[in-house]
LOMI-85203 format. One line per 5 residues: for each residue x, y, z of N, C-alpha, C. Coordinates in steps of 0.1 Angstrom, whole numbers. Layout:
X Y Z X Y Z X Y Z; ...
***
This chain:
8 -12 0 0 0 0 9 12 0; 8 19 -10 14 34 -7 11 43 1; 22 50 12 15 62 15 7 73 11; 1 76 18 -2 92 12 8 104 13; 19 105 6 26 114 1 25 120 -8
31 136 -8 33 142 -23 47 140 -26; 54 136 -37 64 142 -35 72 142 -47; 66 149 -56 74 154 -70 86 154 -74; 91 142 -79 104 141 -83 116 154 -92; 108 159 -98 109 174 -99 122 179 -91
113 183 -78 118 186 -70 133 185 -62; 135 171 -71 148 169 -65 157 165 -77; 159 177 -87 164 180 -94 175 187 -94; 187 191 -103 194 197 -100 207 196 -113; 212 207 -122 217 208 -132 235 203 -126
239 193 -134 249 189 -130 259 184 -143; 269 198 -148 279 201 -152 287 189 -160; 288 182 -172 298 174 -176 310 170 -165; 315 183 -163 329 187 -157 328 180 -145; 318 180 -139 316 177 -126 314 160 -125
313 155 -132 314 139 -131 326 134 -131; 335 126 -123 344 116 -125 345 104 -132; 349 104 -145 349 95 -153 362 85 -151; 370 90 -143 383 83 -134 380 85 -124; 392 74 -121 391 76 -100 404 86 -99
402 87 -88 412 98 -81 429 91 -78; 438 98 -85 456 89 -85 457 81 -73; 448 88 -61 449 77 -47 436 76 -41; 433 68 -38 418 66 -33 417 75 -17; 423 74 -9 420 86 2 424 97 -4
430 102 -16 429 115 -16 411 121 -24; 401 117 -25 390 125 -24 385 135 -18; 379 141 -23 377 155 -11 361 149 -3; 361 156 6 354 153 16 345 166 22; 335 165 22 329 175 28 319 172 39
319 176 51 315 173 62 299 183 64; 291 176 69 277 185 72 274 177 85; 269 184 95 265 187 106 255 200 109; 243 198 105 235 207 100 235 221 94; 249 217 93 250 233 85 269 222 78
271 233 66 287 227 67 295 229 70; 305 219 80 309 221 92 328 223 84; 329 213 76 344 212 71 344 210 60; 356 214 52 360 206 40 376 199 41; 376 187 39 389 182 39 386 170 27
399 158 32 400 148 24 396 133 29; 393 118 26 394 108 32 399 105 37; 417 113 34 429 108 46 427 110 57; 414 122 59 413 132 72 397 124 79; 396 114 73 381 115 77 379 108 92
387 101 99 388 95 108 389 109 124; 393 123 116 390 135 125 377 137 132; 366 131 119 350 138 121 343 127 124; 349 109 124 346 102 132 342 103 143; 334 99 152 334 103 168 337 91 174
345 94 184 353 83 190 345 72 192; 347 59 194 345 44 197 334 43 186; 326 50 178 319 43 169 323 36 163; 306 25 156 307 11 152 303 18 137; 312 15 134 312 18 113 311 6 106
299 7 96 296 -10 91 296 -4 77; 308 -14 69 309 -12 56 299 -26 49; 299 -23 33 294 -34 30 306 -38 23; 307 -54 24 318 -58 17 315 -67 2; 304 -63 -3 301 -69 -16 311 -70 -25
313 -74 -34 325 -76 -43 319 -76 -59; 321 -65 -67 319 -68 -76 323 -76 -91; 310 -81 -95 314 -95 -105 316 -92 -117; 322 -97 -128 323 -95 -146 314 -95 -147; 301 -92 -150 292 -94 -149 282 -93 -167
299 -87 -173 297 -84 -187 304 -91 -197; 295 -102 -204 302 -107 -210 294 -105 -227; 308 -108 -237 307 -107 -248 309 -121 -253; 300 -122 -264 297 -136 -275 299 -131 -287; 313 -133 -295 314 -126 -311 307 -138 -319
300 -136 -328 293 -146 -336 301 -149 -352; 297 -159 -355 307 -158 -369 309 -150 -381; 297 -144 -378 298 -129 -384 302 -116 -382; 310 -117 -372 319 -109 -363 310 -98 -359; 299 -99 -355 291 -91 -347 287 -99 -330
284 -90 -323 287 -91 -309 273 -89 -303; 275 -98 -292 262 -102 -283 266 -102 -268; 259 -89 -263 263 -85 -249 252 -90 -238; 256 -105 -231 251 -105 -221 257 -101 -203; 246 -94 -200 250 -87 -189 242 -95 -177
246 -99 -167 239 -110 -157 239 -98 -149; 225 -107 -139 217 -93 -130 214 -101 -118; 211 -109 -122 208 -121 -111 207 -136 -109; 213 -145 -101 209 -157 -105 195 -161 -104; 189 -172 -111 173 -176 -113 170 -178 -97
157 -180 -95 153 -188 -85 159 -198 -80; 162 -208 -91 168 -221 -86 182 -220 -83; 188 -210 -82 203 -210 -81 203 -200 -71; 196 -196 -60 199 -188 -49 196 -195 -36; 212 -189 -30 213 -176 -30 228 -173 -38
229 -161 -37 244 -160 -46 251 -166 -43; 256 -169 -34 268 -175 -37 265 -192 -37; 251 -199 -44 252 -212 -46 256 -207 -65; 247 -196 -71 254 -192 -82 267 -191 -86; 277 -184 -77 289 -181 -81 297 -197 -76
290 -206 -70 299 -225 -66 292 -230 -76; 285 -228 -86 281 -238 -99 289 -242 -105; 286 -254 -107 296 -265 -113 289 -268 -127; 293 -268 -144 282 -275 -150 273 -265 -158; 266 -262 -146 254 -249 -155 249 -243 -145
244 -229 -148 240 -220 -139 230 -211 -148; 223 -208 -141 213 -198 -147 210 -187 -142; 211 -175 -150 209 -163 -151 200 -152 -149; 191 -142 -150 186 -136 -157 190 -123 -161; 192 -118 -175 204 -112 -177 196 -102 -189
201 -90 -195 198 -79 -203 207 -84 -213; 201 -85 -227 214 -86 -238 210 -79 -247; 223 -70 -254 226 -65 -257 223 -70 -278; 220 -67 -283 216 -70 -295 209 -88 -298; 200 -86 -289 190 -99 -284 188 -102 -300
182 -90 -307 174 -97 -319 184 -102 -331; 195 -101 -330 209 -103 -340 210 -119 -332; 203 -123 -323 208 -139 -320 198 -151 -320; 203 -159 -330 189 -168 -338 196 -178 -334; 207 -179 -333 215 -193 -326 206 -202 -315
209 -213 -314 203 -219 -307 212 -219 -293; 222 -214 -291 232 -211 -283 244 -204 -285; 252 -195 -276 265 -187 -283 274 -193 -277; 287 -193 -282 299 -200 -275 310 -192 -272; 319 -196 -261 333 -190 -264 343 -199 -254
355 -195 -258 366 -207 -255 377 -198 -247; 383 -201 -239 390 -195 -231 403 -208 -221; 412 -203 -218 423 -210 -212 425 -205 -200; 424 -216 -191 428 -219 -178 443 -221 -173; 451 -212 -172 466 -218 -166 464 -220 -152
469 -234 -142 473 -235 -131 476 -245 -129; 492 -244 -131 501 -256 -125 500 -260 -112; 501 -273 -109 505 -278 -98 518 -283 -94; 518 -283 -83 530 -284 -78 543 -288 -82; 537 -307 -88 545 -315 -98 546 -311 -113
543 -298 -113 544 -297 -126 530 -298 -140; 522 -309 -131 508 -311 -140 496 -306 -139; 484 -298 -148 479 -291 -144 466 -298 -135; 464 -292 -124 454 -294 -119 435 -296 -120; 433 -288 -132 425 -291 -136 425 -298 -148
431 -303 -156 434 -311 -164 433 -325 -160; 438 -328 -143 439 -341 -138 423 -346 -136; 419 -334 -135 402 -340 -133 393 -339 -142; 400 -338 -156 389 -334 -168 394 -343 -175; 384 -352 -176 383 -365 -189 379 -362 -201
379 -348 -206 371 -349 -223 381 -344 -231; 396 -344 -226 406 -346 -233 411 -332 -242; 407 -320 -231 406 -308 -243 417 -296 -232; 427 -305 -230 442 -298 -227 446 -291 -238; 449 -281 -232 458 -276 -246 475 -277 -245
474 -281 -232 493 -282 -231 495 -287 -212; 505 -287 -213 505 -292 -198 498 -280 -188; 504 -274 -190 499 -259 -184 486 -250 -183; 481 -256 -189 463 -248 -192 454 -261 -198; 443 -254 -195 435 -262 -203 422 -255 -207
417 -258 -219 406 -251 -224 391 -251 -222; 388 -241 -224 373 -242 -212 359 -243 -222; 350 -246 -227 342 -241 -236 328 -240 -229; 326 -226 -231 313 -220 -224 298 -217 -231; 291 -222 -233 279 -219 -241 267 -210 -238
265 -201 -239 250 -198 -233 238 -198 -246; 229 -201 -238 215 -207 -240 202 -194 -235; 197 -191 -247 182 -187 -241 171 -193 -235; 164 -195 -224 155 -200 -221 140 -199 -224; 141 -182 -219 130 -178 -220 132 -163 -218
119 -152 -226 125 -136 -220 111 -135 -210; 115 -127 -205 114 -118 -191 111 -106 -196; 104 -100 -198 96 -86 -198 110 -75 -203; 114 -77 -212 132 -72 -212 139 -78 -213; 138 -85 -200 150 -92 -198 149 -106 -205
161 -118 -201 163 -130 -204 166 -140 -196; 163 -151 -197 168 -163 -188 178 -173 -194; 192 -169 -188 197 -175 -198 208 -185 -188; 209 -200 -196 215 -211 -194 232 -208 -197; 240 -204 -183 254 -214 -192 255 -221 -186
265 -228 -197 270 -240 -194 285 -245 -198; 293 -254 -193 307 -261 -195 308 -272 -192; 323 -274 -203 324 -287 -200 339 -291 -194; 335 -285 -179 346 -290 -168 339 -285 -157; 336 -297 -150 329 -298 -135 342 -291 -125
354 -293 -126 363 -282 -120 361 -275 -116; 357 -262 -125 356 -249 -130 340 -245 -121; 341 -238 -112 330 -231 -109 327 -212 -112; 314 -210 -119 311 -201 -126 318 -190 -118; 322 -185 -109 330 -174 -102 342 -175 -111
349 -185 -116 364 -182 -126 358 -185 -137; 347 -186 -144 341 -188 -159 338 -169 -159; 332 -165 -150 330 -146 -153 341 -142 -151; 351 -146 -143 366 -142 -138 370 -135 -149; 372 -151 -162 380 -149 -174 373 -144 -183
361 -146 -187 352 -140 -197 347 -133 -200; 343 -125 -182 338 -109 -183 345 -101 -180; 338 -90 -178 344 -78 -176 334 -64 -167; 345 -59 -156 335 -53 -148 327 -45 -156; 314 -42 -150 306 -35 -155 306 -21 -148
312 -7 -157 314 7 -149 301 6 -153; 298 24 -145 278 29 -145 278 30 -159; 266 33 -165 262 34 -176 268 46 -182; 271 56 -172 271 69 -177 285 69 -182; 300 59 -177 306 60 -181 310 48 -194
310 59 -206 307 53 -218 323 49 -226; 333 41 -218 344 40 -223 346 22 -221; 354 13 -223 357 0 -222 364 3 -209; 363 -12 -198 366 -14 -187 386 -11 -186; 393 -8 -180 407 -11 -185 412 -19 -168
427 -18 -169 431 -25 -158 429 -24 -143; 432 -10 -144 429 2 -135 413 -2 -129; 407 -5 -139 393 -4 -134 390 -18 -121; 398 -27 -129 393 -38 -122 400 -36 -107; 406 -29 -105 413 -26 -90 403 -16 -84
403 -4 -89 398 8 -83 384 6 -85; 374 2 -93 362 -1 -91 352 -13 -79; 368 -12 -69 364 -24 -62 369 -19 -45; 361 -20 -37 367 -16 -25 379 -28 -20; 387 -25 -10 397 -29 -8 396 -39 3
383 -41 6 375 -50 17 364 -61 7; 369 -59 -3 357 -64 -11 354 -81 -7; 347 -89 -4 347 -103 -6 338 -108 -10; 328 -106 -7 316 -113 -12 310 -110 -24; 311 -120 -34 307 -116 -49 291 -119 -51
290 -110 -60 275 -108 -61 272 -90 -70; 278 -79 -64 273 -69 -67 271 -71 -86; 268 -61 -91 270 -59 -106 272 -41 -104; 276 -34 -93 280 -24 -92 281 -19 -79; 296 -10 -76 304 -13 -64 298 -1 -55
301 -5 -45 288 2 -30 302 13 -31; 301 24 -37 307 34 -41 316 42 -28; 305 47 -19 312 52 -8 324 43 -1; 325 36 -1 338 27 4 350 26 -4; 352 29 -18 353 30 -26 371 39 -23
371 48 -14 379 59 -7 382 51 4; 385 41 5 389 34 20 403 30 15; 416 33 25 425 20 28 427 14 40; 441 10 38 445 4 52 447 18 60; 455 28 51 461 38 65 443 47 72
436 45 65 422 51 71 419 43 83; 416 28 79 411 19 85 422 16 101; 434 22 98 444 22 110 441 34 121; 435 46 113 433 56 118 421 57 129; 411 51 124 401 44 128 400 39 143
411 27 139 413 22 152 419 29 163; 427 39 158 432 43 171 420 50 176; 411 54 170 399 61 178 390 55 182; 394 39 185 388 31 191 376 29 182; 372 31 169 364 29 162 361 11 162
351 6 160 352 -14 151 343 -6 140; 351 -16 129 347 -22 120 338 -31 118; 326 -30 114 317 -40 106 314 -45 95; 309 -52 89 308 -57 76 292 -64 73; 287 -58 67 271 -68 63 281 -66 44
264 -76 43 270 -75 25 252 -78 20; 255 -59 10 243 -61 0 249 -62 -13; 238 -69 -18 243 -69 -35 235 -59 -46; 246 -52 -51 239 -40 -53 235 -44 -69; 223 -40 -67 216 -47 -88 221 -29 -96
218 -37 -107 214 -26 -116 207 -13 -115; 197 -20 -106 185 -8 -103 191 4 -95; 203 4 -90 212 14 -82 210 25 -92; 208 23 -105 213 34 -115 197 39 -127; 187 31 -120 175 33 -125 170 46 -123
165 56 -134 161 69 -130 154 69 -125; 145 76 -116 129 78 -115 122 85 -126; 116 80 -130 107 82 -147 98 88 -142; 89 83 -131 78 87 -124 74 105 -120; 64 108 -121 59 128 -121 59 124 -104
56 114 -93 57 112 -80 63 103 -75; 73 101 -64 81 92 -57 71 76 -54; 62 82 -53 50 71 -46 46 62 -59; 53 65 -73 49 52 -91 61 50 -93; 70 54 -83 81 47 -85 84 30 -79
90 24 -83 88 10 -81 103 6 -80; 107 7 -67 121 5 -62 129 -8 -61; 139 -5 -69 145 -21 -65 148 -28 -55; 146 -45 -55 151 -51 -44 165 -54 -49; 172 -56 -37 189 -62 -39 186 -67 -22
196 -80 -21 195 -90 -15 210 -87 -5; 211 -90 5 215 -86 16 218 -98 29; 224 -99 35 232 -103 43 237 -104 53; 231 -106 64 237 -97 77 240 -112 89; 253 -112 100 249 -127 108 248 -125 123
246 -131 126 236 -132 137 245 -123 152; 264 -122 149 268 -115 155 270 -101 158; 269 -98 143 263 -84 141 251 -76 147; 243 -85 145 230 -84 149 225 -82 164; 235 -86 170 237 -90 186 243 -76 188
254 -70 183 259 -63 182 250 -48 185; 242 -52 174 230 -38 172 223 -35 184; 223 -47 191 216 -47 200 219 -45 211; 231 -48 217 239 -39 226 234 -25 224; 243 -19 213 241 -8 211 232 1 216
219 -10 209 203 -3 213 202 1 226; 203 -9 234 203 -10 250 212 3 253; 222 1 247 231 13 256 228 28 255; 219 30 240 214 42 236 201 43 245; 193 36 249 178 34 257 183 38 272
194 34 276 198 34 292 204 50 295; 215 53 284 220 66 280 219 77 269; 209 77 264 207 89 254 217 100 253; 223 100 258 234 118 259 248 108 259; 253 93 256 263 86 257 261 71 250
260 71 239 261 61 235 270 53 222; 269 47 219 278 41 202 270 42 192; 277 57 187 272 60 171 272 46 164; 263 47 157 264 39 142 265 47 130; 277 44 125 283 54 111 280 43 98
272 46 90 267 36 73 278 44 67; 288 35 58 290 39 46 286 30 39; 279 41 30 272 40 19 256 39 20; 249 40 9 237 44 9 232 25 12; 240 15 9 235 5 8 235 1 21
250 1 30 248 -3 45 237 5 51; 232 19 51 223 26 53 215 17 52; 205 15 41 191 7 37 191 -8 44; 207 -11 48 202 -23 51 204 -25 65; 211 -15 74 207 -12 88 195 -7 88
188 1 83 178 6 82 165 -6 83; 166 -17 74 158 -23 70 157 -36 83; 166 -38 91 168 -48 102 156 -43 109; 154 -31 113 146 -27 123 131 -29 118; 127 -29 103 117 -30 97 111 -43 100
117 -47 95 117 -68 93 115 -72 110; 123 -66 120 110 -68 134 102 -63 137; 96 -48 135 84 -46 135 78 -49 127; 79 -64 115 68 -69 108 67 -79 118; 77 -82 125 74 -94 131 64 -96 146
68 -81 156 56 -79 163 42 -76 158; 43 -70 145 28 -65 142 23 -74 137; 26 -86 130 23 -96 126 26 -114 127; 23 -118 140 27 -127 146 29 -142 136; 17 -139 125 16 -150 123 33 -154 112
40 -143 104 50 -144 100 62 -156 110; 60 -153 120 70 -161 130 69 -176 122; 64 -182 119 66 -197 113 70 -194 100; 68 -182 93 76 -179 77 92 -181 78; 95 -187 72 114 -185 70 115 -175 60
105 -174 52 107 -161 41 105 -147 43; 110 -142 53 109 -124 56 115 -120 48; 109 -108 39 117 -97 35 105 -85 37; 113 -72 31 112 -59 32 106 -56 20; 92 -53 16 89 -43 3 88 -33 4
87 -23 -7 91 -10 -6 85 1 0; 69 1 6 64 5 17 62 3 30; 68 -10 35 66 -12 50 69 -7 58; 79 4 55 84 14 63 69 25 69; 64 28 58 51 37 63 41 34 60
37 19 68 24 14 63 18 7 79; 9 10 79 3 1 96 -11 -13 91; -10 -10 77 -21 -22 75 -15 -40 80; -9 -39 86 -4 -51 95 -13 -57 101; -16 -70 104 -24 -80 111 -20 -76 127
-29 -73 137 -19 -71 148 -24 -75 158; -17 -78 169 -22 -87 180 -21 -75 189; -31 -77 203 -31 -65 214 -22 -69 226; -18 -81 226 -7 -83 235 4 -78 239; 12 -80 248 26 -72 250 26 -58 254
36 -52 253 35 -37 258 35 -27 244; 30 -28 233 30 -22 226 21 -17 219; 21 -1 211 6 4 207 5 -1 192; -7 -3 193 -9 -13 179 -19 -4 173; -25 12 177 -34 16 171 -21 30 165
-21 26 150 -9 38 146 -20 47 131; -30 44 133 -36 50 122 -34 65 117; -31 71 127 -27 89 129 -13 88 123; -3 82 126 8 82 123 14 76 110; 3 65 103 14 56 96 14 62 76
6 77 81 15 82 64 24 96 67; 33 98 60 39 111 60 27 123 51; 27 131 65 24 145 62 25 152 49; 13 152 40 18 155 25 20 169 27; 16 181 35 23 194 34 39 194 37
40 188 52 55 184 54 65 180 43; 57 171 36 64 162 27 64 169 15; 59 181 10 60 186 5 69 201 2; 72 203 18 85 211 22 93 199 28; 104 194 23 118 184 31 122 189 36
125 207 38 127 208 54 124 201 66; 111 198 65 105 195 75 109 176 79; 117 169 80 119 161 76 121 152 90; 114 151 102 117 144 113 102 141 121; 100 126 122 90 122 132 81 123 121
78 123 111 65 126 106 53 113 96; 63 104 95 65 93 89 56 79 102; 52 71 97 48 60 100 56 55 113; 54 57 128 67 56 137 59 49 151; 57 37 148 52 28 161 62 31 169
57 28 182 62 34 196 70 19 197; 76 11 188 84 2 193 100 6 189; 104 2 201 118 2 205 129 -7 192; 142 4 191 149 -6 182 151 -18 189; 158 -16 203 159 -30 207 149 -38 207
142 -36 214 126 -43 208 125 -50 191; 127 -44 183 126 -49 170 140 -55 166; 151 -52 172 160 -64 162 161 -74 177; 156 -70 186 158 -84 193 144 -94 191; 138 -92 188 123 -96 181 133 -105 169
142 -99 157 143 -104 146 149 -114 147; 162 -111 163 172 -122 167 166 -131 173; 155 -131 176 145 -145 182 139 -154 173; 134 -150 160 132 -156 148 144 -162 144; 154 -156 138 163 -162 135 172 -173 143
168 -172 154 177 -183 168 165 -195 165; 152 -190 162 143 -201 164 140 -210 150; 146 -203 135 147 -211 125 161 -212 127; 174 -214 136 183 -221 133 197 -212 126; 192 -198 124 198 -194 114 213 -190 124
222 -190 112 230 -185 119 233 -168 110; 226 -164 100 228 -153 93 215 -152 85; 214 -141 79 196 -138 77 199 -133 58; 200 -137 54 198 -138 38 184 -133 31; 179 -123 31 169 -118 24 172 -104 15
157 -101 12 158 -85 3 151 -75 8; 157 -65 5 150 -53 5 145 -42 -2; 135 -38 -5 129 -27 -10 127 -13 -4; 131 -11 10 130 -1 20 135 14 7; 123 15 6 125 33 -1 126 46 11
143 53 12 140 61 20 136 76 17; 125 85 16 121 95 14 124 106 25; 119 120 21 122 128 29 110 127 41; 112 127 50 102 126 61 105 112 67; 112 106 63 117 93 69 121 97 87
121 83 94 126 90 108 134 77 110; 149 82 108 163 71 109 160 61 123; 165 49 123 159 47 132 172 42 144; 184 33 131 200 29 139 209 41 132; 209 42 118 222 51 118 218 61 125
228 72 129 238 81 132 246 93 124; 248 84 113 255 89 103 258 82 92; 261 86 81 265 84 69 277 90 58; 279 81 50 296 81 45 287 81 29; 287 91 20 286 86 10 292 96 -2
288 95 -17 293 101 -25 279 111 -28; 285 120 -41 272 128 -48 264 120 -57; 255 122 -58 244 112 -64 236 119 -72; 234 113 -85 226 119 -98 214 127 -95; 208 136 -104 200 141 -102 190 132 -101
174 134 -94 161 129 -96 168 113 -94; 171 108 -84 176 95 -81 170 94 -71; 164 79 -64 162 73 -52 178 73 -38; 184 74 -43 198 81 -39 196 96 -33; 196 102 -37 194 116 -36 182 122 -28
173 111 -27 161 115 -19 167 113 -9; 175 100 -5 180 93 5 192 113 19; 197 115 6 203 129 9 193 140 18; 185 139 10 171 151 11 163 142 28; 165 131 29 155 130 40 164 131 53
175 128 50 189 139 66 192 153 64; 193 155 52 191 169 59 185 180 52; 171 177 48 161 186 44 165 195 27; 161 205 30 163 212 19 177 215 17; 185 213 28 203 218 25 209 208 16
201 201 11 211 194 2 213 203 -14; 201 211 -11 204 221 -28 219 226 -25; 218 232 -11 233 243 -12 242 233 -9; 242 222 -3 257 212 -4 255 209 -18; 250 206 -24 256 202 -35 256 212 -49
252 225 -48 255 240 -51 267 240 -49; 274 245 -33 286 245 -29 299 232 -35; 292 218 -36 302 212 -42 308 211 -56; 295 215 -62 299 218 -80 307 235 -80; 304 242 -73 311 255 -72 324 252 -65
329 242 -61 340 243 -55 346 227 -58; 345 227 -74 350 213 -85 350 204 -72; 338 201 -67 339 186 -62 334 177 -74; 342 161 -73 339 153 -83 326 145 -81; 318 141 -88 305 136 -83 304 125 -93
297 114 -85 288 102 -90 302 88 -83; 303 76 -90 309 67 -86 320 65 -82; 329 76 -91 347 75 -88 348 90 -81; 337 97 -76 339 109 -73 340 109 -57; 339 125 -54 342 126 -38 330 127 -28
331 130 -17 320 123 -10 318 133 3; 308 127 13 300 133 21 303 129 35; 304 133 48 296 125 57 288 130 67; 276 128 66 266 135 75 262 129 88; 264 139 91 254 135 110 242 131 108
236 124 112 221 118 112 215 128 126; 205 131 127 202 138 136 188 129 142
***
């Protein structure tokens, strides 16, 4: 159910200069510039510096997604080219990473690129594996019977992809090989190639495959890299610690849809992507300390600092997923919880009158369409049951203790608008973000209308903007 909001995409517009895009990364990754807001702008410096505007002992949770080749090319014998771009694995192949351990064949669903140029009943391509062993013989070779060594030292791979079926656009597409060795994480290794954003319109180079990749990266899955991390090294991450900072790690996998405009004349026909997320059960414990320590001490507690707009959505979204869970008891036997894209401000929930909580939220559960129509006004106005974070992620960590889990694997759709009311971050680490983007709202709902003059002020003062550019970090208030 959608809320009752206005909120004119229009409005969150904003003319943004060729010049001002980063179509490279910066010669060192902490040297980005950095501009600090704390309700007004407080500093400008660099990432080397950013560990200054940290506040001491905060818990900073990066996402450590890793992104995949996710772009591959099929030259046909007519030396014309067929670009399939993989988005996600099928149903039957999740969760990611049972995709990226496929042995054999895996399935796709993927965007191709000159679809109607391919009448083939399948496209092929051939590629060489070097990895000697020890003794000299190759190791995958010892375990492949179909006799298609090409020398001691390598051996040759042959990869086929297959159309299934299309998808409204999209495609469902079969590959497949013939070496059970070989799992599809080194089949995209060698065959694809990272996928930059759309906007930048050049071939991937060497450079890219380093610097398009945070330096924490592990978990493969993204098809585009959780940007704000992007400015991290070791000497930051050392910096860090001496301020008694920890380090966190969840892992979202960022889709395509990261870079989908809003087409839509209102925020509310926009139809937000899910990307699938990660979080384990110590983390989560984690949160929950926290909670408690912020409930007992309000004027002393452990910030939570998001970098990136994805760690954001998906701290954000933990809190969500247990207040589905008190408001709707009967989900407790579901093992399938996720987040769609209004349950953030919605109270049509099944609800039980038990426990200590108010279950009558009908006054509260839409944002204020005048409010929401000035983003100044941007606090408490939104959908906000009188349940406790602790309350809701310890709620989520009772579900998850009681199916067994030891980590929570679902999706999220959590769209954050202006009028949102944050519920764990603190703060946020991120870059500049395209005009009229679900991104950029994300900007507009911390800190109101000052995002026109931060980001006025940063094109007036050559800050670089979008994925290889410089970045932000805001107080959550």
């Amino acid at each position: 159910m959608k809320p009752l909001i206005s909120l004119p995409i229009q409005d969150f517009d904003y003319l943004l200069p060729d010049q001002s895009i980063a179509y490279t990364p910066a010669t060192n990754r902490s040297d980005s510039k950095l501009l600090v807001w704390d309700k007004e702008i407080i500093a400008e410096s660099t990432y080397n510096h950013i560990a200054n505007f940290i506040p001491e002992k905060a818990a900073i949770f990066f996402n450590n997604s890793k992104v995949i080749a996710a772009r591959i090319h099929f030259q046909k014998a007519n030396n014309s080219t067929i670009e399939i771009f993989c988005l996600e694995p099928s149903a039957d192949y999740q969760p990611m990473s049972m995709a990226m351990q496929a042995t054999r064949k895996v399935e796709w669903i993927c965007l191709v690129g000159g679809a109607k140029k391919w009448k083939e009943d399948f496209l092929e391509k051939e590629f060489e594996i070097i990895t000697p062993s020890k003794n000299g013989k190759n190791k995958l070779a010892a375990n492949n019977n179909n006799d298609n060594n090409n020398n001691n030292n390598g051996v040759i791979i042959k990869v086929k992809a297959k159309k299934i079926k299309s998808l409204e656009g999209k495609f469902l597409i079969e590959f497949s090989w013939d070496n059970d060795a070989i799992i599809f994480s080194e089949i995209i290794e060698h065959i694809g190639s990272i996928p930059l954003p759309p906007y930048i319109q050049r071939a991937t180079t060497e450079e890219d495959k380093d610097r398009y990749q945070t330096t924490y990266a592990k978990e493969e899955g993204s098809v585009a890299a959780p940007t704000a991390g992007l400015h991290f090294n070791k000497a930051i991450f050392d910096a860090l610690a001496q301020k008694k900072c920890t380090t966190n790690f969840i892992s979202l996998h960022v889709g395509a849809g990261t870079f989908m405009p809003v087409k839509t004349d209102y925020i509310t026909d926009h139809e937000m992507h899910a990307e699938v997320f990660e979080i384990n059960i110590t983390t989560l414990t984690d949160l929950i300390a926290i909670a408690k320590q912020k409930e007992l001490n309000p004027t002393r507690y452990t910030p939570v600092i998001a970098v990136g707009t994805t760690t954001l959505r998906t701290l954000e979204s933990l809190y969500w997923l247990g207040v589905k869970l008190i408001l709707n008891p009967s989900l407790e036997e579901n093992k399938d919880l996720h987040l769609v894209q209004w349950d953030a401000y919605d109270s049509n929930y099944e609800t039980n009158n038990e426990g200590n909580y108010e279950t009558n939220y009908a006054s509260n559960n839409v944002l204020n369409s005048d409010s929401a129509n000035n983003t100044k006004n941007h606090t408490n106005s939104n959908f906000n049951p009188s349940i406790s974070v602790k309350d809701a992620l310890g709620t989520l960590l009772s579900w998850m203790q009681s199916h067994k889990m030891h980590s929570l694997v679902t999706s999220t759709q959590l769209m954050i608008v202006p009028g949102y009311n944050f519920k764990i971050a603190n703060g946020l680490v991120t870059n500049f973000h395209q005009p009229k983007s679900t991104l950029l709202l994300i900007i507009a709902a911390i800190t109101g209308d000052s995002w026109k003059t931060i980001y006025q002020h940063a094109i007036e003062n050559q800050y670089r903007f979008l994925s290889y550019g410089d970045g932000c970090y805001f107080t959550i208030q």
